[in-house]
C-alpha positions in Angstrom: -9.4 29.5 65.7 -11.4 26.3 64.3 -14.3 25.5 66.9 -13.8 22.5 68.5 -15.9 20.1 66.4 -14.6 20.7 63.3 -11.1 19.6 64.6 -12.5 16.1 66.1 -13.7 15.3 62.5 -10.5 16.5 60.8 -8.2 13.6 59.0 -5.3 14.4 61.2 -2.4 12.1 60.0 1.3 11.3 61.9 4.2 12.5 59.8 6.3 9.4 60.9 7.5 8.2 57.7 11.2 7.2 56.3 13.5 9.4 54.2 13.4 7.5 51.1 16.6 8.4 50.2 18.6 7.6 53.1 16.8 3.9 53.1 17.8 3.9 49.3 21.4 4.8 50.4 21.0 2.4 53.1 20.1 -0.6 50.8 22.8 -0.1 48.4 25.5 -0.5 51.3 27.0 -3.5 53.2 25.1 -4.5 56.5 27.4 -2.2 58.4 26.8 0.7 56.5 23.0 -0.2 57.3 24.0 0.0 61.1 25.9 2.8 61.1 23.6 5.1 59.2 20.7 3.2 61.8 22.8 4.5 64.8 22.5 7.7 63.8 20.3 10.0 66.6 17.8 12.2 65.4 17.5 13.1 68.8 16.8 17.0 69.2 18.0 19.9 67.3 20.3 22.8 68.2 18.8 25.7 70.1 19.9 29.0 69.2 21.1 31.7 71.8 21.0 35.1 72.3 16.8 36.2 72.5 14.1 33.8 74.4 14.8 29.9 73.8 11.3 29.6 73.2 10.8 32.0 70.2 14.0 31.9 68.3 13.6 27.5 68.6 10.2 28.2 67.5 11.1 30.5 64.9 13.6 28.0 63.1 11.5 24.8 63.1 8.1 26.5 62.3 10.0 28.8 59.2 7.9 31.9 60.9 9.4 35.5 61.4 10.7 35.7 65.5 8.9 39.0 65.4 5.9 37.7 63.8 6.0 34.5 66.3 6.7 36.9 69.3 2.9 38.9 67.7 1.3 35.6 67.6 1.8 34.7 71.5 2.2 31.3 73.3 -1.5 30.8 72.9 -2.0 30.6 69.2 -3.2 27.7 67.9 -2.0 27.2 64.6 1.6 28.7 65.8 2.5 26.8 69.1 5.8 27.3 70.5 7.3 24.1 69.6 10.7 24.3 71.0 12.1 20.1 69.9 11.1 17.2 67.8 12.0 14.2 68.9 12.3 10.3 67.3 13.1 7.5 68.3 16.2 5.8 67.3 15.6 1.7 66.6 18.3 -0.6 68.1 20.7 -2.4 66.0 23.2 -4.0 67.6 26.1 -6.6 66.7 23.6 -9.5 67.2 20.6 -8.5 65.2 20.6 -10.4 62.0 21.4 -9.0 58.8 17.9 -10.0 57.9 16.0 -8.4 60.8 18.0 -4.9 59.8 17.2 -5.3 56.1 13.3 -5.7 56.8 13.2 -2.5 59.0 14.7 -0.7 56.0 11.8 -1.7 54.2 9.5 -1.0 56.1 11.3 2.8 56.2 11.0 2.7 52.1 7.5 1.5 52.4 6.5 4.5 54.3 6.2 3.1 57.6 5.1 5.5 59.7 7.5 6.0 63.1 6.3 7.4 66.5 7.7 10.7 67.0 7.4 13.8 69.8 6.5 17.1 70.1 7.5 19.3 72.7 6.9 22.7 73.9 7.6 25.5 76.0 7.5 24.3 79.5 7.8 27.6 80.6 4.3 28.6 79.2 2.2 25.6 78.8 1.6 23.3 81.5 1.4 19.8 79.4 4.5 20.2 77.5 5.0 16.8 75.3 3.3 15.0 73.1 3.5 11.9 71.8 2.3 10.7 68.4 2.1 7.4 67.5 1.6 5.6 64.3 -1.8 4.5 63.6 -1.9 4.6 59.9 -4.4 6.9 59.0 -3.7 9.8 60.9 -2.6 10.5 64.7 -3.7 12.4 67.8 -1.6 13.4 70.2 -0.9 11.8 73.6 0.6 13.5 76.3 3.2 12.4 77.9 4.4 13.2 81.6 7.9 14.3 82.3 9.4 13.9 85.2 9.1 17.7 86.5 5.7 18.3 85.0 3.5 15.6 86.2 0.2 15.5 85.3 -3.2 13.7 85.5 -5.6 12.0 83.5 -8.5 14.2 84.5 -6.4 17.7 83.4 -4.8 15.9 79.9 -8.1 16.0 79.0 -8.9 19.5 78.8 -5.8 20.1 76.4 -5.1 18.4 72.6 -2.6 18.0 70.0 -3.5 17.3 66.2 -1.3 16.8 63.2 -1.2 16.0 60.0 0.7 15.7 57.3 2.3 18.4 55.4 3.4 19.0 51.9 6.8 20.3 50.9 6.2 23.6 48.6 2.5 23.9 48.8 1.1 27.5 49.0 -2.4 26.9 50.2 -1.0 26.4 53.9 2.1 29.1 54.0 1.2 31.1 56.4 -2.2 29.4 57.5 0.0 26.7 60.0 3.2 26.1 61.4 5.4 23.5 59.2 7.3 21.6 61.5 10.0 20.0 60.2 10.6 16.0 61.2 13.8 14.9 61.6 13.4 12.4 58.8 12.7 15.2 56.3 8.9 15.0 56.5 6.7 18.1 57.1 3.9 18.3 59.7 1.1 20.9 60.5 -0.2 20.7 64.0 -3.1 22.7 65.5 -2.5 22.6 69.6 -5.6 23.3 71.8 -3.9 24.5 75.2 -5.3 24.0 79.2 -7.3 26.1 80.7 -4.7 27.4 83.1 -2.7 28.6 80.3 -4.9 31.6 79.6 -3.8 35.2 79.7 -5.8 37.9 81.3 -5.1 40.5 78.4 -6.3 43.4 80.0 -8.7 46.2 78.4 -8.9 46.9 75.3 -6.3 50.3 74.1 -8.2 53.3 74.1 -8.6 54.7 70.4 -6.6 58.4 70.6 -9.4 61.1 69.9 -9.3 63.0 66.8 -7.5 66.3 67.3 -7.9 67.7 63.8 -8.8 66.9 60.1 -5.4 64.9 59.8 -6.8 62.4 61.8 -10.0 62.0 59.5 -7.4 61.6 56.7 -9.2 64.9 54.9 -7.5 68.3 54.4 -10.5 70.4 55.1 -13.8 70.7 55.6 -16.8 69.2 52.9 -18.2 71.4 50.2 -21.7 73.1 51.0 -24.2 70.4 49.1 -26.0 71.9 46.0 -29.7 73.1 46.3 -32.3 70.8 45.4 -33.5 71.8 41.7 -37.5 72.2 41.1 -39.2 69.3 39.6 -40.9 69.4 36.4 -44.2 69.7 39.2 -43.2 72.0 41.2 -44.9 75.5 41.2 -42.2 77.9 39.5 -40.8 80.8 42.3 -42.0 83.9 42.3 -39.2 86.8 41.1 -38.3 89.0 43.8 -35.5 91.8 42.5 -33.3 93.3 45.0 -31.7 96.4 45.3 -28.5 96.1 46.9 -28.0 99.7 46.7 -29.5 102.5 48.7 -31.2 104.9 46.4 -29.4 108.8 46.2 -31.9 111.1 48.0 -32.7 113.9 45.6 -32.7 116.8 48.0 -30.3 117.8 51.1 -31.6 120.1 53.8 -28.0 120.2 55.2 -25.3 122.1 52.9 -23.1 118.7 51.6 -20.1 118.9 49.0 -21.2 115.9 47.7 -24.6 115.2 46.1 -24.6 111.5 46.8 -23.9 111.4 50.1 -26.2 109.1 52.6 -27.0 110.1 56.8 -24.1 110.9 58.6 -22.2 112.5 56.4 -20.5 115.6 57.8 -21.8 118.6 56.1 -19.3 121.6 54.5 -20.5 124.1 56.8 -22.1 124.2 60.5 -25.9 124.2 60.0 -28.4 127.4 60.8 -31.3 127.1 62.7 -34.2 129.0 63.0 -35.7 129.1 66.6 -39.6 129.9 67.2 -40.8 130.9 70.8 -43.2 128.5 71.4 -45.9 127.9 74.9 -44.5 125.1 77.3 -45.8 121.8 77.2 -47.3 120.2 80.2 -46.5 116.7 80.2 -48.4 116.0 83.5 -52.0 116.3 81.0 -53.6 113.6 79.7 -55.9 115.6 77.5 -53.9 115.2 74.7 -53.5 111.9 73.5 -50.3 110.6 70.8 -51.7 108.8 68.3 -50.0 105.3 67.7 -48.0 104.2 65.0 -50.1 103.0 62.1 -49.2 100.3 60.1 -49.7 100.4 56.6 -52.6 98.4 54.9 -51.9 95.6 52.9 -53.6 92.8 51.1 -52.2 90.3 53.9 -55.0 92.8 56.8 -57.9 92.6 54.2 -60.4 89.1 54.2 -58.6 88.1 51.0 -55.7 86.8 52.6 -56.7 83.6 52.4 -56.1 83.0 49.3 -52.6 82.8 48.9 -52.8 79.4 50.4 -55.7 77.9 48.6 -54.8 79.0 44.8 -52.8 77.5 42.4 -50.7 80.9 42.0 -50.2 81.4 46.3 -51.1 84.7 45.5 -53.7 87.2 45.3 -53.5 87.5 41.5 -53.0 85.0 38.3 -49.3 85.0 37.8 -48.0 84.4 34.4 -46.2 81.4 35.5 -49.6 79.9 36.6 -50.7 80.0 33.2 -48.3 78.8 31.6 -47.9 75.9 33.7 -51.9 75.4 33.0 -51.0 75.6 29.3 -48.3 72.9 29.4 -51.2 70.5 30.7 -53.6 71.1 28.5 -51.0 71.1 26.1 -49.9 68.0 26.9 -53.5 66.2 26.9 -54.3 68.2 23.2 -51.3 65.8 21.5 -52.9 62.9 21.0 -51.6 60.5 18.3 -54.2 61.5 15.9 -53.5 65.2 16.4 -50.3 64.6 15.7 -50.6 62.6 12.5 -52.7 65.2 11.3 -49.8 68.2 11.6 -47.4 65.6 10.1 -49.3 64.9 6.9 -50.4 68.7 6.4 -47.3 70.3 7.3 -44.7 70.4 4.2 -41.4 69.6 5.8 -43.0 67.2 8.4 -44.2 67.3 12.2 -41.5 66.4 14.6 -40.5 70.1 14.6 -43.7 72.2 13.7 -45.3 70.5 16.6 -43.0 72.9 18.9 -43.7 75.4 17.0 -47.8 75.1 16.8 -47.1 74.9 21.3 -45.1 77.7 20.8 -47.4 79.8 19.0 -50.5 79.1 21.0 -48.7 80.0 24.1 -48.1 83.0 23.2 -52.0 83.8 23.3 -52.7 81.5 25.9 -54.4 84.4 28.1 -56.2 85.2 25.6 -57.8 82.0 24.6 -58.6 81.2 28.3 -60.6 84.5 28.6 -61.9 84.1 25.4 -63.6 80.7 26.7 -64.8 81.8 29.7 -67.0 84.2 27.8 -68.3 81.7 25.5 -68.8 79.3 28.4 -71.7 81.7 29.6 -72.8 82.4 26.4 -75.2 79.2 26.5 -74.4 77.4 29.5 -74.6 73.6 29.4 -73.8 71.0 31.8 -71.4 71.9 34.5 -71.3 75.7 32.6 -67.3 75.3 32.2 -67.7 74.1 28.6 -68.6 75.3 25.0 -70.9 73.4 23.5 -72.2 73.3 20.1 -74.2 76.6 20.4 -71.4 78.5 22.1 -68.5 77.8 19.2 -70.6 78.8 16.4 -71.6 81.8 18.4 -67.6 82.4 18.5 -66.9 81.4 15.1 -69.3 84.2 13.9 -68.3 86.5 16.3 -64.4 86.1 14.9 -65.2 85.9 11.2 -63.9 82.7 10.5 -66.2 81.2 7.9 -65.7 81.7 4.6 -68.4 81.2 2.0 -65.4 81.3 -0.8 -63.2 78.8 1.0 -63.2 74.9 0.2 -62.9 73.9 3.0 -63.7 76.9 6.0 -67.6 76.9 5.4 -69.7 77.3 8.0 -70.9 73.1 7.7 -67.3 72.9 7.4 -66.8 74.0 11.0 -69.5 72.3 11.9 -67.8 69.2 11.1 -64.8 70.4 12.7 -66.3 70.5 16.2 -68.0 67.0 16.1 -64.5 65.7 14.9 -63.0 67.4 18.1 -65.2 65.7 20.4 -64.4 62.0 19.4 -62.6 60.9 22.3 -59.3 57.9 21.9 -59.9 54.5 23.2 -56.1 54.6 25.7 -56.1 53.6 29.2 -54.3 56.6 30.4 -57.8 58.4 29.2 -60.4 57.0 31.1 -60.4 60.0 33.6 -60.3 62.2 30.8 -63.3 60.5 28.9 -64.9 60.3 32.4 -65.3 64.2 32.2 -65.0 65.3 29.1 -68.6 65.9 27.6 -69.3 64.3 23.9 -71.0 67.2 22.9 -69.3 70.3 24.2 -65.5 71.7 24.2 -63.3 70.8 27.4 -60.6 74.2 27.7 -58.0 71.8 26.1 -59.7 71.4 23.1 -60.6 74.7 22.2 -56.5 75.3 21.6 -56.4 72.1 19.6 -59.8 73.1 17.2 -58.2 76.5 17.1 -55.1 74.4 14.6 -57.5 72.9 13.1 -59.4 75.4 12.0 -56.3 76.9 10.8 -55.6 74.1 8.7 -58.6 73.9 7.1 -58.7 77.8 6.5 -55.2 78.2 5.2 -53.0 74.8 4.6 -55.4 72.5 2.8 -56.2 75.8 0.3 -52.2 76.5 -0.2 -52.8 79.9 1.3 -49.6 79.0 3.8 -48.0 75.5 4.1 -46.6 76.4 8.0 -49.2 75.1 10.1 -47.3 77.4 12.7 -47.8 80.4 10.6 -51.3 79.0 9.7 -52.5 79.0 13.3 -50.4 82.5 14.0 -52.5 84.3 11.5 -55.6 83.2 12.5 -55.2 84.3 16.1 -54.0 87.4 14.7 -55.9 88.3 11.6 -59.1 86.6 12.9 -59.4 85.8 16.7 -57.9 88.6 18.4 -59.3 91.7 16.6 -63.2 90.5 16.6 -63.1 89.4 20.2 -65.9 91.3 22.3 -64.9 92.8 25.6 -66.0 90.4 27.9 -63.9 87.6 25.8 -60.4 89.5 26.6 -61.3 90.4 30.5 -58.0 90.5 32.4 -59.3 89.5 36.0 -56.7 91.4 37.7 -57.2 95.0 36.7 -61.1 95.5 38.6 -58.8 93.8 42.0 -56.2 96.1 41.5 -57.7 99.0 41.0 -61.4 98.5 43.2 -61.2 95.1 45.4 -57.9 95.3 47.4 -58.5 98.6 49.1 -58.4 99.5 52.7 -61.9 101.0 52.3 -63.6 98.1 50.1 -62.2 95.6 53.2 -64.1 98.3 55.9 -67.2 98.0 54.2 -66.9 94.0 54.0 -66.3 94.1 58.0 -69.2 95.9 58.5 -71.5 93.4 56.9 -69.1 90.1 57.4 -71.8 88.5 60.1 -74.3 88.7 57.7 -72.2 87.8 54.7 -70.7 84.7 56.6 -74.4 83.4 57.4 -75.5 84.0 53.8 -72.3 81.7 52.2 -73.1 79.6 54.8 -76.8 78.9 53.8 -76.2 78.9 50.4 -73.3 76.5 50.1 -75.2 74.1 51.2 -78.2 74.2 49.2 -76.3 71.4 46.5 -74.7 68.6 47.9 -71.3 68.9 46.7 -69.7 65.5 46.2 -66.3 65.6 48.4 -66.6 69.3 49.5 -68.3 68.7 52.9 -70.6 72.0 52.1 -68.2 74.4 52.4 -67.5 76.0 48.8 -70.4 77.6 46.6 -71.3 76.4 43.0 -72.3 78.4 40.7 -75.8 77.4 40.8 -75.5 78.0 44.1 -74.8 81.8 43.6 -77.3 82.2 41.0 -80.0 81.1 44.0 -78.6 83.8 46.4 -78.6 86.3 43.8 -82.2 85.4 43.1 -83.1 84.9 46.6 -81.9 88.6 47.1 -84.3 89.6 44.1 -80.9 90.9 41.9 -81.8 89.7 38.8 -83.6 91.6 36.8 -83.5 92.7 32.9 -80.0 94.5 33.4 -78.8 91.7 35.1 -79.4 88.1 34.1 -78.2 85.3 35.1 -75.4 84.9 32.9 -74.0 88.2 34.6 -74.2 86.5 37.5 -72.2 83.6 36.1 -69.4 85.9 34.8 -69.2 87.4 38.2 -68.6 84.0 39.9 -66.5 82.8 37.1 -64.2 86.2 37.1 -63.9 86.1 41.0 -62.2 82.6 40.8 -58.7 82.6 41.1 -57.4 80.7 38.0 -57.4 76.7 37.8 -54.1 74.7 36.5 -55.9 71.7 35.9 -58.9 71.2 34.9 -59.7 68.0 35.0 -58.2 66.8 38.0 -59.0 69.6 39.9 -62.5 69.9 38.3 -64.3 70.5 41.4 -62.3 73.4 42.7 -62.7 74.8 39.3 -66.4 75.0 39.7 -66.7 75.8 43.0 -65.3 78.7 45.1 -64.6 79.9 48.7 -65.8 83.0 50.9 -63.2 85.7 49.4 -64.4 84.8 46.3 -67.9 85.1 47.2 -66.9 88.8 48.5 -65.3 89.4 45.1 -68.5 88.0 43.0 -70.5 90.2 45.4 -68.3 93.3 44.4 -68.1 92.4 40.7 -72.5 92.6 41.0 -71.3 96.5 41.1 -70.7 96.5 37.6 -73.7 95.8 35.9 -76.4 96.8 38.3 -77.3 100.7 38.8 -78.0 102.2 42.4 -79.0 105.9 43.9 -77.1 108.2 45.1 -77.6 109.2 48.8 -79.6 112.2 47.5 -82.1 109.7 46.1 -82.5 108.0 48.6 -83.4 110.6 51.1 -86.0 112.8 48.7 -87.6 109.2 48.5 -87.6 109.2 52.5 -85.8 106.0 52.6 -83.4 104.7 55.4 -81.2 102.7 52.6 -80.9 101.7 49.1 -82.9 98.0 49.8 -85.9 100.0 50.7 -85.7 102.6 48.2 -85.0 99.8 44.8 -87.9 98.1 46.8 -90.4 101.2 46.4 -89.5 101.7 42.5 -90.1 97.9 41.8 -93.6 98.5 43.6 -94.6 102.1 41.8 -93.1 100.1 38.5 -90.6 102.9 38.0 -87.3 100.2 38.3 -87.0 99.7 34.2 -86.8 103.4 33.6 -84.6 104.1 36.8 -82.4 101.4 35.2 -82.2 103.2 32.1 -81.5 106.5 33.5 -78.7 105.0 35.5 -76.9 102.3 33.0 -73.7 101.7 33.8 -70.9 100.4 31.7 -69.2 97.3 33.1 -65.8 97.7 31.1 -65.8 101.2 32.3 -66.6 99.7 36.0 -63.6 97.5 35.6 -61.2 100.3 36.1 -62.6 104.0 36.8 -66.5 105.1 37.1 -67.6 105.0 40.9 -65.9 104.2 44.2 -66.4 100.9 44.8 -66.5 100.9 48.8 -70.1 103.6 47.9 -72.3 101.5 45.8 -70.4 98.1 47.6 -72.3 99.6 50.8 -75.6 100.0 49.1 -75.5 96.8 47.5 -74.6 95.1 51.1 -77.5 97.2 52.3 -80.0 95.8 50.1 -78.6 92.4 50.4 -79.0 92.6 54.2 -82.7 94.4 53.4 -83.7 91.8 51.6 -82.7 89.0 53.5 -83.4 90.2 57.2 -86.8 88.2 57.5 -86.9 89.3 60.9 -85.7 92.9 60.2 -83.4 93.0 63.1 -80.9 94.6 60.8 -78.8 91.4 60.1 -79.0 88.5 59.0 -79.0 84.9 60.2 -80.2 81.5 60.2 -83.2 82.2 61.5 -84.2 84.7 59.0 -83.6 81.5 56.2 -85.8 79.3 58.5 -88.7 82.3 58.6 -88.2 82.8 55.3 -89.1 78.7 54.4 -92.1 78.9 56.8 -93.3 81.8 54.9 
């Protein structure tokens, strides 16, 4: 339905005009052919019979479908239920002059339009005739009154007629509008606006039948299960958990059975024997007596070092494989630079593209290896934020491995040299200006010490023709060179002193029994340094060195680059280190317990004999009295311990962990109330 403006400003047109032929016809004959053809009466048109008037008279003049006119109803529009056309005849009688007759024939082959009517159902719509006359270009209907449906002015107006004039075989309007068929062979399209009392009350809307199955969704069952999401490139890989879906076969029965591996509740071959022992009767009614409860097994998860399966990068209480691995596909990826890369292509005899794989391959495989190896070296001369090598450092591990060679070309000690101040010049990119931020100009990021470790192999074995792999070249110096002349500390596996010493039931008791005084010692030492964007809760490295002073620990058998291995060892392993540089060189409290433990390895105590011949109340007091009778250097030689040893076997950790908490406590208890305090730091500034 067209809103009502848009059919005001239509060019509606009356579809009056002449049959061309017949006037043709007309002409050609004698002036009483002319009347007789003139008298004939286009009048109305046959109605058929048998269904409603309305819709089969309908149905022939607008060439519509009686079904599809009875789906339409009386009140479309474009399809109104135009049941007769009607036009006027024009007079010619006996009298009216030949000439008269031949210039209305002319007028009818000019195209002179005629007046003709329109009428409708009277049983549906209450103005049921209009009347269009011809005005040239275009026509609105009139209605007209019959004399059984009178009407008035003010109602006519609330109801409209338009036409217009049609064209014989055009498709753009089949279907769009009625064609209504003049009597003078003419088409016309009308579009019929109806009264007001005309309108139908439809009644509600059908109901939509409710689905009853998956017929009536048009599917034949149900959806498939969506796939998992798959990990990211990001995402942390899963940790492998095997299950046995079997239950094992018990290797003893205490029942006779006729089959070994039968489970509980099997019926046995034989009725059981039982032995019966007189026994005293139990009073229940006592309460002297008392069932212990059950006891649930200790597990990492009860000890203090649960926390740290949310804040490392592994979730777990140990370095995972996959952690490093994922570590070494950063650093990897921030080792190939463009220039690194130029280099493997014009040293490597079949090109780069491939042996680059290769050279990541190879140095994964020893990843583990080269990350201890730098944490050692690290310590060795600490520089800057004291997780770097710097000059010092890698020629300390370049003579340590044996990798100068005074016969080489190329591998000389200056040679190296050389080496390391070509690792540290930095690209110009814009994705590097966090990296150049960080990385020192004069000391070895992690990253690097992989990509010097090629190098080196380059200059040792390509460039003198010994092997023209760099692969193989970088494989035999890890091999032949790195791994054998490695010192202990430089292949520490961090894991072995927690599995076998630090996550113990009894090593956890001994922690609780100090935790107060340990909590108010992390506390005051944390914030000694202003850590940028840690709010004071995580402890440096320097930070530990100042406790371990400030509990007078360091001494000739340990330094304070013992004390930085222990921090460093205790930290659980960092993916990233550059954008996670400060959690790298900080840690939290469980590590601070673990740094504390790891103290146990290089320092020697007494043994509870000592102590009381000495007539001391703990070990604090009694290392106290040999430092003041000058007797602690030869009690430290007498008792040397051997860290590697410590790592696994030698003493029970929670024994010397209690005397080292002792003197920790002794030595910090200003106030010698037996713990310690922030007041005991406050005495102890005053002082």
């Amino acid at each position: 339905q067209l809103p009502p403006g848009v059919l005001e400003s239509a060019s509606a047109m009356s579809i009056a005009s002449a049959d061309e032929q017949l006037a043709a016809s007309i002409l050609g004959g004698g002036p009483a052919a002319m009347r007789a053809r003139a008298g004939e009466s286009f009048a109305s048109l046959g109605r058929p019979s048998g269904m409603s008037e309305s819709i089969k008279q309908s149905s022939v003049l607008l060439s519509v479908d009686e079904e599809t006119l009875a789906g339409l109803g009386s009140m479309s529009r474009w399809f109104p239920c135009v049941v007769d056309v009607e036009q006027p005849k024009f007079a010619v009688g006996p009298s009216t002059p030949d000439e008269e007759v031949r210039a209305r024939m002319l007028r009818i082959k000019g195209k002179a339009e005629r007046p003709f009517t329109i009428r409708l159902d009277p049983s549906t719509e209450v103005i049921g005739k209009w009347r269009f006359e011809p005005l040239g270009g275009g026509g609105l209907g009139a209605p007209v009154p019959g004399p059984d449906d009178p009407f008035h002015e003010a109602d006519a107006s609330k109801a409209s007629m338009i036409a217009w004039r049609g064209k014989k075989g055009c498709r753009y309007s089949r279907g769009l509008f009625a064609e209504i068929p003049l009597p003078d062979g003419q088409l016309a399209h009308v579009y019929y606006l109806g009264h007001k009392k005309n309108a139908v009350n439809p009644g509600p809307m059908p109901e939509a039948a409710k689905p009853s199955g998956m017929d009536d969704f048009g599917i034949d069952s149900l959806p498939q299960r969506p796939p998992a999401p798959q990990p990211g490139p990001r995402d942390p890989p899963g940790a492998k958990v095997l299950l046995t879906l079997t239950c094992p076969v018990p290797e003893a029965h205490t029942l006779p059975v006729s089959d070994p591996s039968v489970w509980f509740g099997t019926v046995p071959t034989s009725l059981p024997c039982f032995d019966v022992e007189a026994r005293a009767l139990i009073d229940l009614g006592q309460d002297d007596e008392v069932r212990p409860d059950f006891i649930k097994p200790w597990t990492v998860d009860d000890s203090l070092f649960a926390p740290r399966k949310k804040y490392s990068d592994a979730r777990s209480y140990w370095n995972s494989a996959s952690t490093t691995a994922r570590a070494f596909e950063i650093d990897f990826a921030r080792l190939n630079q463009e220039r690194f890369r130029l280099l493997i292509q014009r040293e490597h005899a079949g090109g780069g593209d491939d042996e680059m794989s290769e050279v990541k391959e190879t140095l994964s495989l020893h990843r583990d290896m080269i990350y201890s190896a730098f944490m050692w070296y690290a310590s060795t001369n600490r520089s800057m934020d004291g997780y770097v090598m710097n000059g010092t450092s890698f020629t300390i591990f370049c003579t340590d491995c044996k990798i100068a060679d005074r016969e080489s070309p190329f591998c000389k000690t200056k040679d190296l040299d050389k080496l390391f101040i070509v690792q540290n010049v930095e690209e110009d990119t814009g994705h590097a200006s966090e990296l150049n931020a960080i990385n020192p100009n004069r000391a070895l990021l992690r990253f690097e010490l992989f990509q010097i470790i090629v190098r080196i192999a380059i200059e040792k074995y390509v460039k003198p023709g010994i092997i023209t792999d760099v692969s193989e070249a970088t494989e035999k110096l890890l091999v032949d060179c790195i791994a054998p002349n490695l010192p202990a500390g430089a292949r520490v596996d961090t894991d072995v002193f927690r599995n076998w010493k630090l996550y113990t039931k009894p090593c956890d008791d001994v922690f609780r029994r100090y935790l107060p005084s340990l909590k108010a010692i992390y506390k005051h030492y944390s914030a000694l340094i202003d850590d940028v964007g840690m709010r004071n809760e995580v402890l440096s490295a320097d930070e530990f060195t100042r406790f371990c002073q400030g509990a007078r620990l360091i001494d000739g058998e340990f330094t304070k680059r013992e004390a930085f291995l222990c921090f460093a060892w205790s930290q659980m392993f960092v993916t990233d280190e550059i954008r996670r540089r400060e959690k790298m060189l900080h840690c939290k409290f469980p590590d601070f317990l673990e740094a504390i433990a790891r103290i146990t390895c290089f320092k020697a105590f007494p043994s509870d004999e000592e102590i009381d011949n000495l007539g001391c109340t703990n070990c604090g007091e009694y290392l106290d009295r040999l430092v003041l009778d000058g007797t602690l250097k030869t009690f430290n030689a007498t008792h040397a311990v051997d860290w590697q040893e410590e790592q696994e076997e030698g003493c029970r950790l929670e024994d010397v962990l209690d005397k080292l908490l002792a003197t920790i406590v002794h030595r910090l208890d200003t106030d010698s109330n037996g713990y310690v305090d922030a007041r005991d730091f406050a005495l102890a500034e005053k002082v």
